[in-house]
C-alpha positions in Angstrom: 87.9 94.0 67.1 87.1 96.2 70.0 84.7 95.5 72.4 82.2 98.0 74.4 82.2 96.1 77.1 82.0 98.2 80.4 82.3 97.3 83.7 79.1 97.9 85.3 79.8 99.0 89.3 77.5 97.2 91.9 75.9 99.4 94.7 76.6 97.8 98.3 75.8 99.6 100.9 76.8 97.1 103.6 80.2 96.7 102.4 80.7 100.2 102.6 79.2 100.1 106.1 81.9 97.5 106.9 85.0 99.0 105.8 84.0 101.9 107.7 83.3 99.9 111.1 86.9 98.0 110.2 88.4 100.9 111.6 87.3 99.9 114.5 89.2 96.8 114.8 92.6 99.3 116.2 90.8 99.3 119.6 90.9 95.3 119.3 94.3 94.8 117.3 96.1 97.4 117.3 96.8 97.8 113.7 93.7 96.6 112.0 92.1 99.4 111.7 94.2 100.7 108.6 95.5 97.7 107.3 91.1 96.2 106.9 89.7 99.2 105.2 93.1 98.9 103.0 92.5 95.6 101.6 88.6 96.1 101.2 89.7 99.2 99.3 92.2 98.0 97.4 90.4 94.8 96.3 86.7 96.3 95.8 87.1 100.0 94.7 86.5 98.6 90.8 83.4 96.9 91.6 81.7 98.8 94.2 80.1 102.1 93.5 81.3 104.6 96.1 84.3 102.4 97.4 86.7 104.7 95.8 85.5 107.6 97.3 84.5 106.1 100.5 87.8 103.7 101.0 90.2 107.1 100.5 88.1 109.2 103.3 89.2 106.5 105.4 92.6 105.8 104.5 93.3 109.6 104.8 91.5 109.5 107.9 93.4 107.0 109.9 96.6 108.2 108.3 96.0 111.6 109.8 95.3 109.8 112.9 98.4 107.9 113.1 99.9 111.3 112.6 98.5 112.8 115.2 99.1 109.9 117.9 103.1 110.1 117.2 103.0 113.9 117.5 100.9 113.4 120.6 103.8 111.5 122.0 107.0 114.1 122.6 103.9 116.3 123.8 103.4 114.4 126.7 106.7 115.0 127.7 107.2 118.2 126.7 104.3 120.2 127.2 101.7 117.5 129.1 99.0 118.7 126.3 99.9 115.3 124.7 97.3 113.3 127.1 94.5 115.2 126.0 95.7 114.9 122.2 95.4 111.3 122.5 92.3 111.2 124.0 90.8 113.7 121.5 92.4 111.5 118.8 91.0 108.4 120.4 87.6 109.7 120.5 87.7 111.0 117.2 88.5 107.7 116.0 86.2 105.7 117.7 83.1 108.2 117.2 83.6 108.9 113.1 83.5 105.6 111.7 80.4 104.5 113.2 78.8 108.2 112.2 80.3 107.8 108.9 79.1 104.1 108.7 75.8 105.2 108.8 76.1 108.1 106.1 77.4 104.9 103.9 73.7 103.1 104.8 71.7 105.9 104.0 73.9 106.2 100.5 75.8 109.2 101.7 79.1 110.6 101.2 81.7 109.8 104.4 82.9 113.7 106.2 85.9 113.0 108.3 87.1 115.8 110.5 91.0 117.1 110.9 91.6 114.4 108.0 94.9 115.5 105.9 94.7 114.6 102.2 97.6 112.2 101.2 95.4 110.0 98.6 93.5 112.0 96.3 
């Protein structure tokens, strides 16, 4: 006997708000900014509307940041350009989660700039 049951996603705005402001835990940690949004992703993107979408736009996000940060690095060194990566890059991802945070409230999609696509 099959059954129809589907699973019915709940909308939740403020969790979405959330994993977006997790990011923000890298200027208190260190790491936690990808390692929060990764677990909220991984654990809710079945049961929350939107958390697929949204949770990936900020993976790829603070992958591409990472990225950028360690090829900031030899750029310091070689060129002295590499100071003024990182503080673009720092910016960038201090500024875009809380803009993107409040796209998630108003039940909009997230826009992350220079973001590379590794999960699709």
């Amino acid at each position: 006997m099959e059954s129809n049951y589907h699973t019915l996603k709940r909308t939740d705005n403020q969790l979405l708000v959330i994993t977006h402001l997790s990011q923000l835990l890298t200027y208190v940690t260190g790491f936690g900014g990808l390692l929060a949004p990764l677990i909220i992703w991984a654990t809710q993107k079945d049961q929350v509307e939107g958390m697929d979408a949204h949770g990936k736009s900020i993976l790829n996000f603070q992958l591409s940041m990472l990225i950028y940060s360690i090829i900031s690095i030899p750029l310091i060194f070689v060129v002295g350009l590499g100071i003024l990566t990182l503080i673009l890059v720092a910016i960038l991802a201090f500024v875009m989660p809380i803009i993107n945070a409040i796209k998630a409230s108003n039940g909009e999609l997230p826009s992350y700039p220079l973001s590379l696509n590794f999960i699709s």
